[in-house]
N, CA and C atoms of all chains as a GROMACS GRO file, in nm:
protein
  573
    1UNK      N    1   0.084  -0.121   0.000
    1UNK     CA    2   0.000   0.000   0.000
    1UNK      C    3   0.087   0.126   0.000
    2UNK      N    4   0.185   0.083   0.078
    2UNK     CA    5   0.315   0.202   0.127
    2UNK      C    6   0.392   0.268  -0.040
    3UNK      N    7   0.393   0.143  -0.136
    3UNK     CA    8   0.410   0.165  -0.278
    3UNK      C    9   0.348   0.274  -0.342
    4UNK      N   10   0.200   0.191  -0.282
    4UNK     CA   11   0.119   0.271  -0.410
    4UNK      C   12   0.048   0.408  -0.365
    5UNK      N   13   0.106   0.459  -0.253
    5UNK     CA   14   0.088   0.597  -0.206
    5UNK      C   15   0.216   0.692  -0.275
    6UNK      N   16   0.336   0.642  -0.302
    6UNK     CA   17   0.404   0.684  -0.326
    6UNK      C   18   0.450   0.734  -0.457
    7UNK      N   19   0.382   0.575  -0.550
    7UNK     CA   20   0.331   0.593  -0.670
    7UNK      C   21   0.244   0.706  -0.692
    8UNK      N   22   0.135   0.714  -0.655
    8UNK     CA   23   0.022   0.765  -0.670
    8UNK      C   24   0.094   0.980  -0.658
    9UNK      N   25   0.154   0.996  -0.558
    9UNK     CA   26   0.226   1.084  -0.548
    9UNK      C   27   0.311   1.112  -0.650
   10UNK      N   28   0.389   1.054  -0.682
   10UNK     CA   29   0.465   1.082  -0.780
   10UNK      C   30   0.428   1.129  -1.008
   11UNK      N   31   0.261   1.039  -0.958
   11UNK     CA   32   0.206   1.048  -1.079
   11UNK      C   33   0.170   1.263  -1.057
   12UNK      N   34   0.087   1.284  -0.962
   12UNK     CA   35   0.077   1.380  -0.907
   12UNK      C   36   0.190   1.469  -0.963
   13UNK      N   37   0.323   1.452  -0.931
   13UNK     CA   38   0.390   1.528  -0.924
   13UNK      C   39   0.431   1.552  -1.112
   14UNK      N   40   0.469   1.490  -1.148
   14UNK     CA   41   0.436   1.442  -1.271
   14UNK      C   42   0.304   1.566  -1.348
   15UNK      N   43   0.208   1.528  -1.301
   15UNK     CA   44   0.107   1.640  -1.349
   15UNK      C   45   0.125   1.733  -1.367
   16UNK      N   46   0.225   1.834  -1.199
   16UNK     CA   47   0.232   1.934  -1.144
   16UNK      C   48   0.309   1.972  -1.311
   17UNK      N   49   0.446   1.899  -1.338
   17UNK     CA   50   0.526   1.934  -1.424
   17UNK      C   51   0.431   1.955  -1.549
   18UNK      N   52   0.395   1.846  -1.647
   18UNK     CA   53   0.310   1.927  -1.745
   18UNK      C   54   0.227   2.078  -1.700
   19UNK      N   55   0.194   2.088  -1.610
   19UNK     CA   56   0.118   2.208  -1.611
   19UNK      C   57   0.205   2.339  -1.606
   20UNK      N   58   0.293   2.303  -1.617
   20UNK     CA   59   0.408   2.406  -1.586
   20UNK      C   60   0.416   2.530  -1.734
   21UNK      N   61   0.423   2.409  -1.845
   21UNK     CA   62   0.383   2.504  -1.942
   21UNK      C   63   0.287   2.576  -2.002
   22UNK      N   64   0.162   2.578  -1.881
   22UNK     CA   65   0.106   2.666  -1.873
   22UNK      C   66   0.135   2.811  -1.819
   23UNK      N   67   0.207   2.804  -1.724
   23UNK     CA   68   0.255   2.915  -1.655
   23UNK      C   69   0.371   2.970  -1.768
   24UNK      N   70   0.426   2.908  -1.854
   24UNK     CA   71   0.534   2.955  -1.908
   24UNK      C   72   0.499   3.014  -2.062
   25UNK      N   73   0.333   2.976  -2.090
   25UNK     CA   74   0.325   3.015  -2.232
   25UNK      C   75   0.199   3.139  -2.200
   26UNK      N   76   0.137   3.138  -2.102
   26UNK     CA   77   0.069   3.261  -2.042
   26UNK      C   78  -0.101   3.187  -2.129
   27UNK      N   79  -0.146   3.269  -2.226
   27UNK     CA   80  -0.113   3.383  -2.272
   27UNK      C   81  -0.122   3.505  -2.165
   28UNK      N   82  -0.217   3.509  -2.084
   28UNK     CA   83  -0.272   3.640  -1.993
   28UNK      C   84  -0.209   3.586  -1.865
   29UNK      N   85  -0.238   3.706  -1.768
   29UNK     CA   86  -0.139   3.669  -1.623
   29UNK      C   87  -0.255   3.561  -1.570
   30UNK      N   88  -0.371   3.566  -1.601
   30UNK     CA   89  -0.498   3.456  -1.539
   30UNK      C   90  -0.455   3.328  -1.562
   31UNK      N   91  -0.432   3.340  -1.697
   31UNK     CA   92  -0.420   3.178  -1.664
   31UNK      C   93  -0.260   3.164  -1.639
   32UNK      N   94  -0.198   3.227  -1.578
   32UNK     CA   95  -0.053   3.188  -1.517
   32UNK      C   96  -0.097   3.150  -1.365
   33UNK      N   97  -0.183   3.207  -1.339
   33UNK     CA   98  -0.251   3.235  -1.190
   33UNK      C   99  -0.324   3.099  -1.155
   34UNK      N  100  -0.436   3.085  -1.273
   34UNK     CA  101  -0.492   2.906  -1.296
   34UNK      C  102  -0.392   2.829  -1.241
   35UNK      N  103  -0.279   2.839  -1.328
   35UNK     CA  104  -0.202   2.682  -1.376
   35UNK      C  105  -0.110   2.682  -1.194
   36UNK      N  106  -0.105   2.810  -1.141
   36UNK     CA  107  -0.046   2.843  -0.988
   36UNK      C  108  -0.132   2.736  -0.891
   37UNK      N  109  -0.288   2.814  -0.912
   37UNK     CA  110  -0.388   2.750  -0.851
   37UNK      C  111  -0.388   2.575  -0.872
   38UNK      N  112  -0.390   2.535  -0.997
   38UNK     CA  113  -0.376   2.395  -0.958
   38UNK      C  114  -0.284   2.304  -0.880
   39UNK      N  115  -0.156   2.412  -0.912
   39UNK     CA  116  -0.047   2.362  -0.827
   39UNK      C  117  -0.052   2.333  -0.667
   40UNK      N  118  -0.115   2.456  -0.664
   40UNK     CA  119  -0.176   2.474  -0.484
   40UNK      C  120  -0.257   2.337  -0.463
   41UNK      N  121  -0.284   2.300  -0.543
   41UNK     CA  122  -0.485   2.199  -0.494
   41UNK      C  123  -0.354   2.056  -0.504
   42UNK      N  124  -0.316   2.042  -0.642
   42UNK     CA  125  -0.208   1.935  -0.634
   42UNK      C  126  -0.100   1.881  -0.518
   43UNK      N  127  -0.018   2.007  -0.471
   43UNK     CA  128   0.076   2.045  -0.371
   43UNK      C  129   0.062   1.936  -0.222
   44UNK      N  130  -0.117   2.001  -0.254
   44UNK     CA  131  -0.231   1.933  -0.090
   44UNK      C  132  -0.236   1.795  -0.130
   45UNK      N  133  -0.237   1.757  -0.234
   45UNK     CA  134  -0.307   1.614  -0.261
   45UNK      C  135  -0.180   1.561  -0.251
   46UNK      N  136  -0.051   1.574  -0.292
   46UNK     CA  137   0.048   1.546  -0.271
   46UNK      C  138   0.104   1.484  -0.147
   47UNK      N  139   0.073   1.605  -0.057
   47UNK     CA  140   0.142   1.638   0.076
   47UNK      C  141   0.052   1.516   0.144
   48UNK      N  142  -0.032   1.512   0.145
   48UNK     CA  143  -0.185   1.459   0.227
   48UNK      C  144  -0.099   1.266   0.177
   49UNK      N  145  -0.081   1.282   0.047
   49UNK     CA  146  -0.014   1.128   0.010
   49UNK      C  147   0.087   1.083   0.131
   50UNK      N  148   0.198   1.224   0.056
   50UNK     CA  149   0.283   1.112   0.146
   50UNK      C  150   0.260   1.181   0.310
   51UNK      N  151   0.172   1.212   0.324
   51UNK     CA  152   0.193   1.165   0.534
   51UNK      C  153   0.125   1.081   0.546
   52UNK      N  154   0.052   0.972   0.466
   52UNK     CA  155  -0.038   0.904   0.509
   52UNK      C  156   0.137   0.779   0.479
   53UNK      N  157   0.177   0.814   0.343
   53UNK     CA  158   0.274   0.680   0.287
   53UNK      C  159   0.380   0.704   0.428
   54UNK      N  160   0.452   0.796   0.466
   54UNK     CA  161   0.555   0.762   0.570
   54UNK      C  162   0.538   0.790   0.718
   55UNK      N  163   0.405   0.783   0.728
   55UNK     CA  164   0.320   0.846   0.864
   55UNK      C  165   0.367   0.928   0.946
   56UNK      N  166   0.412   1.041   0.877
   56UNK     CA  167   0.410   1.171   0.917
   56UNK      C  168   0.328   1.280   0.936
   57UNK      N  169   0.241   1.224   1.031
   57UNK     CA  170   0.121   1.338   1.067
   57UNK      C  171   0.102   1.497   1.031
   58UNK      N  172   0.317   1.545   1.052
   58UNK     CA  173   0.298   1.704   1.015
   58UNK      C  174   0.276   1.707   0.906
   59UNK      N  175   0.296   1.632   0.817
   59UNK     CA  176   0.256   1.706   0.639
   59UNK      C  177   0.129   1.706   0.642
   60UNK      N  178   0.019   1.693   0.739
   60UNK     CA  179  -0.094   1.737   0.662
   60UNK      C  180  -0.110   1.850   0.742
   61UNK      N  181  -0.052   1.944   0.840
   61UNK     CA  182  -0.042   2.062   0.885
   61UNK      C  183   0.030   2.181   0.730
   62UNK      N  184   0.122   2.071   0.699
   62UNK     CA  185   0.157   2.148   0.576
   62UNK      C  186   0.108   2.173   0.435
   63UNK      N  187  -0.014   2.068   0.419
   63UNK     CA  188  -0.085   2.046   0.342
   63UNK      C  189  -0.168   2.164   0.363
   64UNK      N  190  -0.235   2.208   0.471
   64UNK     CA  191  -0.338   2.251   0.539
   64UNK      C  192  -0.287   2.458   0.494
   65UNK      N  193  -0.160   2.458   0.556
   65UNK     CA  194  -0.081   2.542   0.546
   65UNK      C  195  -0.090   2.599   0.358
   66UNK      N  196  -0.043   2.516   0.345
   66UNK     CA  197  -0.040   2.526   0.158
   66UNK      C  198  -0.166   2.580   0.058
   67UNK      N  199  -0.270   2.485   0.132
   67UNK     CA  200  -0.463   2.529   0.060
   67UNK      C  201  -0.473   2.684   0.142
   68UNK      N  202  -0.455   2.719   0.253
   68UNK     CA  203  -0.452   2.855   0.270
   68UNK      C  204  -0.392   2.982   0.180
   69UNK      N  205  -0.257   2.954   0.201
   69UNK     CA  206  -0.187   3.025   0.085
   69UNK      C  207  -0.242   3.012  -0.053
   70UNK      N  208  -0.287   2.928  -0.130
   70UNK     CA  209  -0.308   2.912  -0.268
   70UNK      C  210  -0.455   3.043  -0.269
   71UNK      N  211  -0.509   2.996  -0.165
   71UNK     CA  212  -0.622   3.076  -0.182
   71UNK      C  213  -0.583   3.228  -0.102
   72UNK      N  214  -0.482   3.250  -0.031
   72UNK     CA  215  -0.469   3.427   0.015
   72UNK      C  216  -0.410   3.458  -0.158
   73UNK      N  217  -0.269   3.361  -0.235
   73UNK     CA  218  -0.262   3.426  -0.336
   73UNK      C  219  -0.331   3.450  -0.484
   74UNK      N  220  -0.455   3.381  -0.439
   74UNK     CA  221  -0.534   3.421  -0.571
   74UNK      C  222  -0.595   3.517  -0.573
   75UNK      N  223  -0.637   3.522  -0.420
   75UNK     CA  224  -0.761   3.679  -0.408
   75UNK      C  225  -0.648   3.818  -0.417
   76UNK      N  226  -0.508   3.792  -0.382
   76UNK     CA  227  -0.429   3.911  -0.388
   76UNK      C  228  -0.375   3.925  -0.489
   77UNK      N  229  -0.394   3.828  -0.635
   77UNK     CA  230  -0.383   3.830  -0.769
   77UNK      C  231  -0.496   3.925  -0.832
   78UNK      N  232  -0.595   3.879  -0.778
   78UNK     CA  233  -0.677   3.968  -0.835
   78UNK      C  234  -0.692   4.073  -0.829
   79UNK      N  235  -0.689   4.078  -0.644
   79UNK     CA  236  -0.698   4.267  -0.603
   79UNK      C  237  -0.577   4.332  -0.648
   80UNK      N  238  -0.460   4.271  -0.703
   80UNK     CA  239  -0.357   4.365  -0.741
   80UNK      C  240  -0.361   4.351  -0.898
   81UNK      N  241  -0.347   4.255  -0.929
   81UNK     CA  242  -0.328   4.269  -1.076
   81UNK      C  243  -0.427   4.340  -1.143
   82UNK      N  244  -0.606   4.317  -1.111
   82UNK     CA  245  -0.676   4.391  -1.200
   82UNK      C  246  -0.696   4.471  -1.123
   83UNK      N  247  -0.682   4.659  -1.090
   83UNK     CA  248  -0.728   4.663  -0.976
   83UNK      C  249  -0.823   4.780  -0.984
   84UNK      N  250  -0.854   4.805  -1.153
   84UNK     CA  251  -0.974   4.877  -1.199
   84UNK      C  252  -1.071   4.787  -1.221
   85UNK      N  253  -1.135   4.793  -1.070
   85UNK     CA  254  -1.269   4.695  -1.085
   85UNK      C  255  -1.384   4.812  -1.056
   86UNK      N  256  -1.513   4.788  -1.189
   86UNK     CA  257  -1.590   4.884  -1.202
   86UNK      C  258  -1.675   4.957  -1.064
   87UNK      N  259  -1.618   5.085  -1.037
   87UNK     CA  260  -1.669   5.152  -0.941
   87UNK      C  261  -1.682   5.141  -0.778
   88UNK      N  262  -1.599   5.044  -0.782
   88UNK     CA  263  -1.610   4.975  -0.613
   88UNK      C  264  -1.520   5.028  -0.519
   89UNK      N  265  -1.467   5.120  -0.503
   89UNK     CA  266  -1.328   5.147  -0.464
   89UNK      C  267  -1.355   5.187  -0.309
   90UNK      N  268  -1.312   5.084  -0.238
   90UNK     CA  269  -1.340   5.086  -0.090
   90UNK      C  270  -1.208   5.116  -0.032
   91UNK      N  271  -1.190   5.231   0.012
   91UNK     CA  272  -1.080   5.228   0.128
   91UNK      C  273  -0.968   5.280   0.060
   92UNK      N  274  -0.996   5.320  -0.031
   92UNK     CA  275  -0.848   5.383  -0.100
   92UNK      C  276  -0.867   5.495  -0.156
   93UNK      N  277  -0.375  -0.733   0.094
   93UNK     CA  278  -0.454  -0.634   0.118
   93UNK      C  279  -0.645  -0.651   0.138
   94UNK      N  280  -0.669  -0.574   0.242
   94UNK     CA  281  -0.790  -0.616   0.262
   94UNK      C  282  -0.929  -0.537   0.197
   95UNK      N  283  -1.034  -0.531   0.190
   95UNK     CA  284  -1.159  -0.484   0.113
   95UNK      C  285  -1.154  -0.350   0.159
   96UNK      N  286  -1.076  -0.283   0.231
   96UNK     CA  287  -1.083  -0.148   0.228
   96UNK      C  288  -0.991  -0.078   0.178
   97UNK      N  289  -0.846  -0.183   0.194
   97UNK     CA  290  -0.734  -0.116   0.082
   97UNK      C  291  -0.802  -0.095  -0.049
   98UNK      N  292  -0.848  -0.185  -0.101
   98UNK     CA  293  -0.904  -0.206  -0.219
   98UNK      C  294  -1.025  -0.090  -0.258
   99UNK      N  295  -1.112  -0.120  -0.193
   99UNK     CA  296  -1.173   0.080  -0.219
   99UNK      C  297  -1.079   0.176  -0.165
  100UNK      N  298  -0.992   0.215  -0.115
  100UNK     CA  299  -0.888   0.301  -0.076
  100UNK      C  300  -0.850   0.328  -0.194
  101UNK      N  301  -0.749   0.241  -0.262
  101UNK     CA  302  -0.687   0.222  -0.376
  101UNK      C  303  -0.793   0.329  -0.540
  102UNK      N  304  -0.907   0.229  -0.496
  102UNK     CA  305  -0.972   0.267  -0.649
  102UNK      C  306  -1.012   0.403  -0.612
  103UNK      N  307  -1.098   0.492  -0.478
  103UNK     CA  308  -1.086   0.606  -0.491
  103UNK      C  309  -0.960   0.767  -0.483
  104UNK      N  310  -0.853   0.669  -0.440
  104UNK     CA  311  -0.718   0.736  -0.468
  104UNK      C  312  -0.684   0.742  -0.647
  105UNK      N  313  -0.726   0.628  -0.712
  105UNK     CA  314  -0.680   0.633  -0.831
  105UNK      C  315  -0.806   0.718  -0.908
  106UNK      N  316  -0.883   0.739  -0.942
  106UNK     CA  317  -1.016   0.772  -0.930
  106UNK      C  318  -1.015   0.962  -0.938
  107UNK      N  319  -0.975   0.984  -0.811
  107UNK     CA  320  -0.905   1.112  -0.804
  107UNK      C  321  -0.806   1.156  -0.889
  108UNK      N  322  -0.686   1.066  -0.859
  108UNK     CA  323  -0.578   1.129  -0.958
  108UNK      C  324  -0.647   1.088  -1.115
  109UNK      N  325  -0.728   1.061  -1.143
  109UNK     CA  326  -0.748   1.055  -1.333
  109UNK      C  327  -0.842   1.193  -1.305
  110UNK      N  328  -0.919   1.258  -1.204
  110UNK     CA  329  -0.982   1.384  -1.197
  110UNK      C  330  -0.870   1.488  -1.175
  111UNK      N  331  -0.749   1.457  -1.145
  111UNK     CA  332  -0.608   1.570  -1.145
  111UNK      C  333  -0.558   1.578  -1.305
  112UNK      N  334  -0.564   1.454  -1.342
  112UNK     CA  335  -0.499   1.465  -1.482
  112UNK      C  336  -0.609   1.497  -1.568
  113UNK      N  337  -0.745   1.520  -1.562
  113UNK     CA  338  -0.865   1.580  -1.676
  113UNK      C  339  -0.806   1.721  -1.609
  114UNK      N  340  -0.807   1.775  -1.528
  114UNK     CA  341  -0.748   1.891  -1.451
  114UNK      C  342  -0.642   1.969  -1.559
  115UNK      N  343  -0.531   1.911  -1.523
  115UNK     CA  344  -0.400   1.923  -1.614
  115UNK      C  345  -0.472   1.934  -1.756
  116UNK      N  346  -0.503   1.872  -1.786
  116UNK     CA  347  -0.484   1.836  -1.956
  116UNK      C  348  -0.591   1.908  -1.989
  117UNK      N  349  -0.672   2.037  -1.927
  117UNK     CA  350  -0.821   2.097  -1.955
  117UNK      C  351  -0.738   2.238  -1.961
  118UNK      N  352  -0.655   2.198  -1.834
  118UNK     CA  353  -0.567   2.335  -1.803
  118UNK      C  354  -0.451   2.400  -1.917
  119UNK      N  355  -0.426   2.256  -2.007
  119UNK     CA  356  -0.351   2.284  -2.123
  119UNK      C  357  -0.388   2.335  -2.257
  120UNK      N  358  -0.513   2.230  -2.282
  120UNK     CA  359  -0.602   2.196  -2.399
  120UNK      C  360  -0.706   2.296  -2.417
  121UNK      N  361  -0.778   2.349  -2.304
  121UNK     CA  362  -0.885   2.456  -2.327
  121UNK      C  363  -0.806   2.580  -2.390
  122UNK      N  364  -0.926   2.637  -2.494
  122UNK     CA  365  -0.914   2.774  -2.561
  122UNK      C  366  -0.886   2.938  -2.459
  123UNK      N  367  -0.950   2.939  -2.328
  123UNK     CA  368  -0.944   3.092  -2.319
  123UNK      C  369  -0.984   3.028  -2.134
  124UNK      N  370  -0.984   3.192  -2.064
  124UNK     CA  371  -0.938   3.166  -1.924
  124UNK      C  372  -1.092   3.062  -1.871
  125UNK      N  373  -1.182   3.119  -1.923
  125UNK     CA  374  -1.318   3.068  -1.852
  125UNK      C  375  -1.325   2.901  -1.876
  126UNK      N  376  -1.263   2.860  -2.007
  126UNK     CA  377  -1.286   2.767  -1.999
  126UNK      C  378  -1.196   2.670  -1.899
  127UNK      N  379  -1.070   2.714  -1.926
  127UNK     CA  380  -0.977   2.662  -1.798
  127UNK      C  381  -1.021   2.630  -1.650
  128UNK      N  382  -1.081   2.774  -1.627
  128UNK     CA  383  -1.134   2.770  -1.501
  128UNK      C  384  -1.277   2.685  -1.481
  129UNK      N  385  -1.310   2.642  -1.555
  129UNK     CA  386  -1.452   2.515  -1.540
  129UNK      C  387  -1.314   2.407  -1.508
  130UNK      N  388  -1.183   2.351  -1.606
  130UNK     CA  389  -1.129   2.209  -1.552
  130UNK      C  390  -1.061   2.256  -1.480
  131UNK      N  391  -1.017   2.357  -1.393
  131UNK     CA  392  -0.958   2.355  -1.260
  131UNK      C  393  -1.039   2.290  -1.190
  132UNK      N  394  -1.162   2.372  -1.137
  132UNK     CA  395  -1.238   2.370  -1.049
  132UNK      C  396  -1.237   2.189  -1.062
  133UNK      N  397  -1.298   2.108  -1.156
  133UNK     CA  398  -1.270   2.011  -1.142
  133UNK      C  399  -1.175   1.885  -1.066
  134UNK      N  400  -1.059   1.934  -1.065
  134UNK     CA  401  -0.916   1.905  -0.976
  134UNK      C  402  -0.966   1.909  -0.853
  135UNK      N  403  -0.993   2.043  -0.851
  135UNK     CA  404  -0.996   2.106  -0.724
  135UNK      C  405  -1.086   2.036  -0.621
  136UNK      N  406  -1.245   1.988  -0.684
  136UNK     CA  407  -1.326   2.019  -0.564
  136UNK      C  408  -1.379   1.806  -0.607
  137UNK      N  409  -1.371   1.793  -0.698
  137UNK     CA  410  -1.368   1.649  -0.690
  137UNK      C  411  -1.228   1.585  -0.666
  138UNK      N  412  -1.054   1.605  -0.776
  138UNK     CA  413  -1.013   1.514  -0.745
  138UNK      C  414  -0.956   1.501  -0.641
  139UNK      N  415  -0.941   1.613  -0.534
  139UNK     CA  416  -0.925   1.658  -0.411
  139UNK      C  417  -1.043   1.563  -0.330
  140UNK      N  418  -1.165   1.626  -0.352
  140UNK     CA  419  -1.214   1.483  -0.271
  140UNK      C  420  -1.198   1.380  -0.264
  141UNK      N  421  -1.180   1.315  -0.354
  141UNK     CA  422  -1.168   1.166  -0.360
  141UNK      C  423  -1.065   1.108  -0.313
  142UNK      N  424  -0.942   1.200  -0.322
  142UNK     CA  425  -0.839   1.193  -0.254
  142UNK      C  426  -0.866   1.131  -0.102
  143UNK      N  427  -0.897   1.258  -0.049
  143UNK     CA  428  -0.921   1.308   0.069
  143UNK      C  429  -1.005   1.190   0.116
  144UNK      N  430  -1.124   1.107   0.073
  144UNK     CA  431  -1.184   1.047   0.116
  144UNK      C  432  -1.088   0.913   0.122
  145UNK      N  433  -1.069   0.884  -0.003
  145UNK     CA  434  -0.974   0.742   0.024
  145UNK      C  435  -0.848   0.779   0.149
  146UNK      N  436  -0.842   0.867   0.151
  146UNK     CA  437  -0.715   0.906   0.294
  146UNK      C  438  -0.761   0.878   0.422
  147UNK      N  439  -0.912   0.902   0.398
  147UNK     CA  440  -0.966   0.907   0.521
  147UNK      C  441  -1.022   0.728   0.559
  148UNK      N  442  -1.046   0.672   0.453
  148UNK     CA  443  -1.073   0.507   0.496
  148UNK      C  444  -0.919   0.475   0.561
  149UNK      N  445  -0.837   0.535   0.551
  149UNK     CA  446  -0.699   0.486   0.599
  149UNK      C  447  -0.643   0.518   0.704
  150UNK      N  448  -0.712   0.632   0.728
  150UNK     CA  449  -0.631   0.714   0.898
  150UNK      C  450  -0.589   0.672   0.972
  151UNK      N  451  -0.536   0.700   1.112
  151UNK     CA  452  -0.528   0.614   1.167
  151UNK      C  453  -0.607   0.628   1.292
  152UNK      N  454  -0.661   0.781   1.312
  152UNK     CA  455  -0.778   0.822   1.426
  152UNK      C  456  -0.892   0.897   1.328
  153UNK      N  457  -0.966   0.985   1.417
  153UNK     CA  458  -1.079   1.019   1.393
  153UNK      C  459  -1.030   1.139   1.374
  154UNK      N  460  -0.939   1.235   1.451
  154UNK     CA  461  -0.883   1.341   1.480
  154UNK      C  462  -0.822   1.366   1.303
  155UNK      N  463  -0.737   1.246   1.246
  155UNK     CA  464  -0.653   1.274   1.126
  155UNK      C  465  -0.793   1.277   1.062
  156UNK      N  466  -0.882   1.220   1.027
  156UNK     CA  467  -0.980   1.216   0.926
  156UNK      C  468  -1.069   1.323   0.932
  157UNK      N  469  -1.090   1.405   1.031
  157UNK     CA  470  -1.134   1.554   1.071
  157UNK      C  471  -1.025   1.619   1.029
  158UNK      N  472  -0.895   1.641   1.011
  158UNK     CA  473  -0.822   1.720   0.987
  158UNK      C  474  -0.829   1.746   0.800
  159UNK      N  475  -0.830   1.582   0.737
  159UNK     CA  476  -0.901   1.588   0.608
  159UNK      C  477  -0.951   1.627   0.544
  160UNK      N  478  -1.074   1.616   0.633
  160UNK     CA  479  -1.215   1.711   0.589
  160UNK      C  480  -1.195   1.825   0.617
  161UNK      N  481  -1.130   1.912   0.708
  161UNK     CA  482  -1.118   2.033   0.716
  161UNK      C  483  -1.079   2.092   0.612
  162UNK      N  484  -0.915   2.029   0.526
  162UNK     CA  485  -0.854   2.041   0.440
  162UNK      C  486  -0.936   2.058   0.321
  163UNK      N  487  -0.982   1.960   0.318
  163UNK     CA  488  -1.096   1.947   0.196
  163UNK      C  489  -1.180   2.082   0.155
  164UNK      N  490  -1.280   2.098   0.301
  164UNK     CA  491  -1.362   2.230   0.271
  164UNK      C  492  -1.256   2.353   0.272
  165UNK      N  493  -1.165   2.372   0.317
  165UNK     CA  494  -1.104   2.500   0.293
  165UNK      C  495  -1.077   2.526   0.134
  166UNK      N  496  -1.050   2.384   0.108
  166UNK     CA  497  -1.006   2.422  -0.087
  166UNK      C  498  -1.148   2.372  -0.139
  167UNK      N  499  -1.243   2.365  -0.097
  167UNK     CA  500  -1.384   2.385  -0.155
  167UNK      C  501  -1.373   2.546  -0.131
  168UNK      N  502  -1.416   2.579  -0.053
  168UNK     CA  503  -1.454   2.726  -0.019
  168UNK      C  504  -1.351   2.854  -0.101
  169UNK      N  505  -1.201   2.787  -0.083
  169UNK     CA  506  -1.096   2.861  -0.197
  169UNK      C  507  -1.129   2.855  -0.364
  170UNK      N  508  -1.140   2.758  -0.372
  170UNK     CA  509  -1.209   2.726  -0.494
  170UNK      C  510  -1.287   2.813  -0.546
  171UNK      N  511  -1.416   2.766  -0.502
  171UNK     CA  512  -1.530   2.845  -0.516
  171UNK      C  513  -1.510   2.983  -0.534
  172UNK      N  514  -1.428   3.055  -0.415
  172UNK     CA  515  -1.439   3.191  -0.438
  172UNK      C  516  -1.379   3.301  -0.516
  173UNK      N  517  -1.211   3.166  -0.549
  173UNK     CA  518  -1.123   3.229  -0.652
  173UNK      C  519  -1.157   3.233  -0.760
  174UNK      N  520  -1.257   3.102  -0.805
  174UNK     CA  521  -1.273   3.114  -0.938
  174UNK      C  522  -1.421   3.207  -0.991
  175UNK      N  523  -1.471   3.180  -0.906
  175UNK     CA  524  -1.567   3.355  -0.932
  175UNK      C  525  -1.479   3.453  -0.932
  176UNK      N  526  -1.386   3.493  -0.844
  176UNK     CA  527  -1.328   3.646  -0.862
  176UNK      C  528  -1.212   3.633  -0.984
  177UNK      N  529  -1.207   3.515  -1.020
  177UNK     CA  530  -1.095   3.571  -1.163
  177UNK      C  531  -1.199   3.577  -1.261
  178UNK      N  532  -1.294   3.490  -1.245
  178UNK     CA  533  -1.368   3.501  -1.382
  178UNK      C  534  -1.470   3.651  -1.384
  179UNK      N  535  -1.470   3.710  -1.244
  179UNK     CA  536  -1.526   3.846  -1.274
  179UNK      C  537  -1.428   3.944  -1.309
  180UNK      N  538  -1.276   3.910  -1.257
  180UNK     CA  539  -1.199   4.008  -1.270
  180UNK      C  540  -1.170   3.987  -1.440
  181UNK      N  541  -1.165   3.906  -1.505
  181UNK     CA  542  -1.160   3.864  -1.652
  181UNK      C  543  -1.237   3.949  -1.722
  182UNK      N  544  -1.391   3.899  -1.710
  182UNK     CA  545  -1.489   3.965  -1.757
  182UNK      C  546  -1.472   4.110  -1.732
  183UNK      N  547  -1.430   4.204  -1.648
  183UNK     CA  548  -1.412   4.342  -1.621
  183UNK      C  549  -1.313   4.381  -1.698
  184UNK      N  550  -1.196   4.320  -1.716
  184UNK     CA  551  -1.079   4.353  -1.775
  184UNK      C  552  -1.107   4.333  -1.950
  185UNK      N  553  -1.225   4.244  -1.943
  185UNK     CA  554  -1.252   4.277  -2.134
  185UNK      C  555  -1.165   4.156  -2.200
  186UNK      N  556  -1.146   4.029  -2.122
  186UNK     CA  557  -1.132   3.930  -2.183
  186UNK      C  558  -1.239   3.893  -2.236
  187UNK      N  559  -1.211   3.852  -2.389
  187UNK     CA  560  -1.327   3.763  -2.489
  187UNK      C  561  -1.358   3.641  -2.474
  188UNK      N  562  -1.508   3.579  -2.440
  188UNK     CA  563  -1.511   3.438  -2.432
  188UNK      C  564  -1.487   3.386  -2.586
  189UNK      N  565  -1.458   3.272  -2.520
  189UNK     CA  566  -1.388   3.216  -2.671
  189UNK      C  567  -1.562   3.163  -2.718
  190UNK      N  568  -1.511   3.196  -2.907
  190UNK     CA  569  -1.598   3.156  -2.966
  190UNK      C  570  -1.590   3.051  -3.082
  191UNK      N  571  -1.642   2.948  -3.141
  191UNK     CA  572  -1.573   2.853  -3.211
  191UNK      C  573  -1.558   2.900  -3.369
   0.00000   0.00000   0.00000
């Protein structure tokens, strides 16, 4: 089982890499941001593998750690990169 | 291996073929909106399935709550990122793709 967690991880990781040339051919900063975001969701599914494969309980603190960040840096992708959003301008 | 490795197994594998429609939607699709329909995919199924086959395996109740926590936080990230890019898109005057 200890295999095929590891396997299973590694296919994962594997993924992470094809998606890479997404980030590297763009076209727009969004979908550089996407192909970020899957990395984040992957990263977790990853992490979550192997603490179960070498029963290391902290990687899913780091897993946990990781889905936070993916999601503070998407909403601060947005609020910075586009940041003429029609008429809303709170606080600035 | 016993009848729960065995569903363990098939919803771990199960998941990762919902990471790789993920990937390969994330490559293959025309323009951002459509991307962002096979993220979300990754995201909120092959993440579950993950998560669930992790959880027939735990080794307490405590790790399999920690799971699910995991889980809904990248439901709820999900959800909210991909509305705000696809509004921030739409504002910025990206074109949906047309065939």
């Amino acid at each position: 089982m200890q295999t095929f967690y590891f396997a299973l991880a590694l296919f994962l990781l594997l993924n992470l890499f094809a998606g890479m040339w997404r980030v590297l051919r763009g076209p727009s900063p969004a979908d550089r941001m996407l192909a970020a975001q899957l990395f984040g969701t992957t990263a977790v599914a990853v992490l979550l593998l192997l603490a179960q494969a070498s029963a290391s309980p902290a990687l899913r603190d780091v897993a946990l750690l990781f889905a936070l960040l993916a999601a503070v840096t998407a909403v601060a992708f947005v609020r910075r990169a586009w940041p003429e959003e029609g008429g809303e301008r709170d606080g600035e | 291996m016993t009848a729960s490795d065995y569903l363990a197994a098939l919803l771990l594998i199960s998941g990762a073929v919902f990471f790789l429609a993920g990937t390969l939607g994330l490559l293959r699709f025309p323009d951002v909106y459509t991307r962002l329909h096979a993220l979300t995919k990754a995201d909120n199924v092959g993440l579950g399935l993950v998560v669930i086959g992790l959880a027939i395996q735990a080794e307490s109740l405590a790790a399999v709550g920690k799971l699910l926590l995991i889980w809904l936080l990248v439901l709820l990230a999900g959800a909210s990122v991909s509305y705000l890019v696809a509004r921030g898109a739409l504002h910025k005057g990206i074109r949906l793709w047309k065939r």
